[in-house]
C-alpha positions in Angstrom: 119.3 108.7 55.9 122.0 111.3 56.5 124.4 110.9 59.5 124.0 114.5 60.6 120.7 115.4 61.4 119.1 118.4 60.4 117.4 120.1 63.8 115.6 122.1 61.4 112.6 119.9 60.9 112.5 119.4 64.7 111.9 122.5 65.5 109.9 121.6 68.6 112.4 119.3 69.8 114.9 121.5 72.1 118.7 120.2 72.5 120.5 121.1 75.7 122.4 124.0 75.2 123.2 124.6 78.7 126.4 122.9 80.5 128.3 124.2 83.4 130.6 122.2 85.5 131.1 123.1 89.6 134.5 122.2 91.4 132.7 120.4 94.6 136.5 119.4 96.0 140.2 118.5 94.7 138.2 115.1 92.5 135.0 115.5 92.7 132.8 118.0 90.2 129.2 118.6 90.3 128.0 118.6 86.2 124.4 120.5 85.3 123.1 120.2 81.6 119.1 121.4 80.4 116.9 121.9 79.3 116.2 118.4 78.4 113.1 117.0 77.2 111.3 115.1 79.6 112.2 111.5 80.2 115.9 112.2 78.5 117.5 113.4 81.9 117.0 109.7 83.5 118.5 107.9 79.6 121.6 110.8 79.7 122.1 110.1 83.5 121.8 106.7 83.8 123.8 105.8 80.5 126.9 108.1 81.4 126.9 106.8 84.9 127.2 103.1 84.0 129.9 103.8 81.6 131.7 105.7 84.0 131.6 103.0 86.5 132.8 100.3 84.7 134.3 101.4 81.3 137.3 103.9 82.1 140.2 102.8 82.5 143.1 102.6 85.4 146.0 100.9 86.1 146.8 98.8 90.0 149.6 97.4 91.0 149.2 93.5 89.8 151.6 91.9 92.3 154.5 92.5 94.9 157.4 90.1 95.7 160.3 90.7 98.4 163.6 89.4 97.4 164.0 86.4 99.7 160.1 86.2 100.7 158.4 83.1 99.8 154.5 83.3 100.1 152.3 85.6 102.1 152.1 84.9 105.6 156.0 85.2 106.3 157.3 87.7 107.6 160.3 90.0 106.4 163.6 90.5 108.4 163.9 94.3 109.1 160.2 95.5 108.7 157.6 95.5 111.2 154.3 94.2 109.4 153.7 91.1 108.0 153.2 90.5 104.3 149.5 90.0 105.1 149.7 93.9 106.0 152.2 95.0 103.8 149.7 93.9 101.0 146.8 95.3 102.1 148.5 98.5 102.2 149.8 98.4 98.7 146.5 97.8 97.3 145.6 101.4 98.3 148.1 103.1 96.1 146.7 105.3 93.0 148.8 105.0 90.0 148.4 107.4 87.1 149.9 106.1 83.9 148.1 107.2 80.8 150.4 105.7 78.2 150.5 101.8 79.9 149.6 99.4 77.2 150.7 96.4 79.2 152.2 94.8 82.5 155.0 96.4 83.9 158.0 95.3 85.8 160.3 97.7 88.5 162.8 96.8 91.5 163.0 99.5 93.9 166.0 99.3 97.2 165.2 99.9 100.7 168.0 100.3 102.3 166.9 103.5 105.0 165.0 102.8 108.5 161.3 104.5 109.4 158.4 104.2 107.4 158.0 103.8 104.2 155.0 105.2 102.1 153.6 105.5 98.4 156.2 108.6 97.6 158.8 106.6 98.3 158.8 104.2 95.2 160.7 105.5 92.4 158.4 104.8 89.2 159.3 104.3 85.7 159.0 107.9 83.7 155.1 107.5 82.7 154.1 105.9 85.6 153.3 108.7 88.7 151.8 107.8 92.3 148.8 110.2 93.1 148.6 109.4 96.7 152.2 109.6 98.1 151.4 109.8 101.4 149.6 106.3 101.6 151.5 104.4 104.0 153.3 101.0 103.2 155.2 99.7 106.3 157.8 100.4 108.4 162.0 99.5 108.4 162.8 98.5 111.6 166.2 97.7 111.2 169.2 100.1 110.6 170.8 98.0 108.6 167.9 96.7 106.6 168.9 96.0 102.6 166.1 94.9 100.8 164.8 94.4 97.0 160.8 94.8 96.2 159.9 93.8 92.7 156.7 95.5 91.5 154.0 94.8 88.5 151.7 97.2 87.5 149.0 97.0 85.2 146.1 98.7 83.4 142.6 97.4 83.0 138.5 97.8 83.7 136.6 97.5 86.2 137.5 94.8 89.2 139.7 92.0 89.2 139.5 89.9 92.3 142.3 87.0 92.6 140.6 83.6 91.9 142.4 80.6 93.9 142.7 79.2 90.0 144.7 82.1 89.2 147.7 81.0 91.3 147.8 77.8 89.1 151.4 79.7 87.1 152.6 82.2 89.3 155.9 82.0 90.4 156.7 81.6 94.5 157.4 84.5 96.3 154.6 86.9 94.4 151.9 88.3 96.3 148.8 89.2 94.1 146.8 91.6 94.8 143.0 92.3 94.1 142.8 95.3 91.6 140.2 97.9 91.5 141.3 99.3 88.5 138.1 101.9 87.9 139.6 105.4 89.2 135.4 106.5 89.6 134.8 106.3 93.3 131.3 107.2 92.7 128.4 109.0 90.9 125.3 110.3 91.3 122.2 112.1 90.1 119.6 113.9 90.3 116.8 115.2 87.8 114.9 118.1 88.4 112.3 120.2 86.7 113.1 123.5 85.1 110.7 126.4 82.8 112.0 127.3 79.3 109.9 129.2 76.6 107.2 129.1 79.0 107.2 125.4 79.7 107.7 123.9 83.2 107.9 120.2 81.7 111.7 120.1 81.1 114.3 118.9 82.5 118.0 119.5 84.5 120.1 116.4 84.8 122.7 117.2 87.9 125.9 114.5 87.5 127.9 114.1 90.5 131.6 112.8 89.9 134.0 111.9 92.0 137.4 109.8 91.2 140.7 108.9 93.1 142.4 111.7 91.4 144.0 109.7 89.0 142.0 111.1 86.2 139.7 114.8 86.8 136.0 114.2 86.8 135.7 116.3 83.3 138.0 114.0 81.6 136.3 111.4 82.8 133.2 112.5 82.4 134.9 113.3 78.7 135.7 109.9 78.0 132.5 108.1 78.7 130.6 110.4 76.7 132.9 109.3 73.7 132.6 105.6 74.6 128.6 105.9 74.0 129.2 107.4 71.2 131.2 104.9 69.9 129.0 102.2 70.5 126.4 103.9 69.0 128.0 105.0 65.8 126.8 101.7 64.3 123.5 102.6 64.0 123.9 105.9 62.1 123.7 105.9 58.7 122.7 102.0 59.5 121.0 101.4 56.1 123.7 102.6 53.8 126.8 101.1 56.0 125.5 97.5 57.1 122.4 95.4 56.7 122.0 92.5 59.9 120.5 89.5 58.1 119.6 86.4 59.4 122.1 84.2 61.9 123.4 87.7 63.0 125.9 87.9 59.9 126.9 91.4 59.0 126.6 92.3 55.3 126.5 95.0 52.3 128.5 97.3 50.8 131.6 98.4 51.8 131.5 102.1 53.6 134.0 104.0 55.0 133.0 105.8 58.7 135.4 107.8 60.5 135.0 109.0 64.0 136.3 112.2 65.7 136.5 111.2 69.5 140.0 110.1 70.1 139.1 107.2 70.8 138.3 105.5 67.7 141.6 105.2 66.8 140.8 106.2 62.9 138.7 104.7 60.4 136.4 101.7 60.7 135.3 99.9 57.4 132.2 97.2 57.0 132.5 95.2 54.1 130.7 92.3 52.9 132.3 89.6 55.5 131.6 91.7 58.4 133.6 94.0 60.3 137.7 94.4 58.7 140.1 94.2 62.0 140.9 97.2 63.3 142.2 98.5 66.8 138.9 101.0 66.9 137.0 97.8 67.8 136.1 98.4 71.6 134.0 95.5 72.2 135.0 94.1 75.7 136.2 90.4 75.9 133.4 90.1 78.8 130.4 90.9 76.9 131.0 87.6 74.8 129.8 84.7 75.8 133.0 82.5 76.8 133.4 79.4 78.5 135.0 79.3 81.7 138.0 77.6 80.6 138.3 79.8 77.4 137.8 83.1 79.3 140.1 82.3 82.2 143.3 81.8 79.5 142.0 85.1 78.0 142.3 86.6 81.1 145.8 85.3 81.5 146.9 86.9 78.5 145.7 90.1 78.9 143.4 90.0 76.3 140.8 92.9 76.6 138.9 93.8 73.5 138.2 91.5 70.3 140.4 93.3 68.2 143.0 92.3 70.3 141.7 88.5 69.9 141.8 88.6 66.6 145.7 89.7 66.3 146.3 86.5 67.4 147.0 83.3 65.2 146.1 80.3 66.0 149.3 79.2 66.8 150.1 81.5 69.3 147.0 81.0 71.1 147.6 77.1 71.0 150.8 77.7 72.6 149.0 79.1 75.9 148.5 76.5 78.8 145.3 74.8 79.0 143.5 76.4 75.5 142.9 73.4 73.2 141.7 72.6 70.0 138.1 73.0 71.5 138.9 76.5 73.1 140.7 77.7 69.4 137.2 76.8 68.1 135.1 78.3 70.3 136.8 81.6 70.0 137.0 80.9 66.0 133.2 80.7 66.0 132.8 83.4 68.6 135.0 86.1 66.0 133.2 85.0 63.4 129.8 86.1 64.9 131.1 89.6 65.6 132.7 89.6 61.6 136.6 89.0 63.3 139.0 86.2 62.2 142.2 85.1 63.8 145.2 86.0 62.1 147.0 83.7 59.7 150.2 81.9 61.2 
């Protein structure tokens, strides 16, 4: 079967062709699309919402660390709240940093007295605080001369701070739990509308709100291409790939290129499964780990498969506490989603 469907021979079957988008406030829009047929306003809705709430991505600050400051519940010559405080405050910035592929190290110098807020932290160029009026603490001392260390980083969803996560970090850094997802919420509503005479269809109303670290339409924007993505599988299914038993991936090879910007280019399926390639999006989380496997993952920053699978053996070996059981568990685990580790 063709990948573009011909609308022609469903000529009862009406598509949406109305879409308008309300500014409600500064980050939150108000989306309207119908007519839909009845019972797709509820499958529309509920899919976009659940990507936007857990599959767009944002970057948090990882970790903090005062020159001279040894754990959390110290407190700092010169500044009037303790750590504790200072941390809680920190984990209330919004960073905006499209192009971060990775954790990030800065210093920044406080050497002034009065308070201190979000605008006052000189970023890297790329890296841009969205609410600079979020206050931080406050320099009590006139002659104050102090060096903060920050790590930023991108990721999904929420990361709380496990007490096995503290097992390598270095004294003196204060990590912080990370609520990386810039959608502050979503909602919806379906209602009824008449078209050609028929009261049956549907209006799907998408309400978006973020922390203004991304607009709602590009949001919006984003998880619409993320569903696509995962479903551009299952078109032209029969002629690309053919799932036999043992969920092994075979047939001939085909060539399927995607237009969203997020695929990254060209993905191919040939007869061992899928051929590695950065367009693979499938989270890390959504396989089946061990605890022990998935916590050195996490270590690494290791998000999607693809990124697994640049890996050699060796290099994944070399992290602390992966074995030879872990290296073939994730082996096996590649293997079911057509992915191989890298030669050494």
């Amino acid at each position: 079967m063709s990948s573009t469907l011909d609308f022609s021979v469903y000529s009862s079957f009406v598509r949406p062709f109305n879409m308008e988008r309300v500014n409600v406030s500064k980050n939150t829009d108000v989306f309207t699309l119908h007519p839909i047929e009845i019972g797709y306003g509820v499958t529309i809705g509920n899919s976009l919402r659940r990507v936007l709430l857990s599959s767009i991505r944002g970057v948090c600050i990882d970790w903090i660390s005062f020159d001279g400051n040894r754990h959390e519940f110290s407190s700092i010559h010169g500044i009037s709240e303790d750590v504790v405080n200072i941390a809680l405050n920190f984990k209330n910035i919004v960073l905006k940093a499209d192009n971060l592929s990775e954790s990030r190290m800065f210093t920044i110098k406080i050497s002034k007295s009065g308070s201190f807020t979000a605008g006052d932290i000189k970023c890297p160029d790329g890296v841009e605080v969205v609410n600079k009026e979020c206050y931080l603490f406050t320099v009590s001392s006139e002659t104050v001369d102090l060096s903060l260390t920050i790590c930023i980083k991108p990721g999904f969803g929420i990361d709380i701070v496990a007490d096995d996560d503290f097992v390598d970090h270095k004294i003196g850094r204060i990590y912080l739990n990370k609520i990386y997802t810039p959608i502050k919420n979503v909602s919806m509503e379906i209602s009824q509308v008449t078209y050609n005479g028929r009261t049956d269809y549907e209006k799907l109303m998408l309400k978006v709100e973020t922390n203004g670290s991304i607009s709602p339409v590009d949001a919006v924007g984003i998880a619409s291409s993320v569903m696509r993505e995962i479903l551009l599988p299952f078109i032209n299914f029969d002629q690309s790939v053919s799932v036999l038993k043992d969920n092994k991936v075979q047939g001939n090879t085909v060539s399927q290129k995607g237009s969203s910007s997020l695929s990254g280019g060209t993905k191919s399926f040939t007869d061992s499964g899928y051929q590695n390639n950065k367009s693979d999006a499938t989270p890390i989380e959504y396989v089946e780990f061990s605890v022990r496997t998935s916590n050195c993952l996490k270590k690494m920053s290791i998000k999607f498969l693809s990124d697994l699978a640049a890996m050699s053996p060796m290099q994944l070996l070399s992290m602390k506490n992966f074995g030879k059981k872990s290296l073939n568990e994730v082996i096996q685990k590649l293997s079911e989603y057509g992915f191989k580790l890298k030669d050494d």
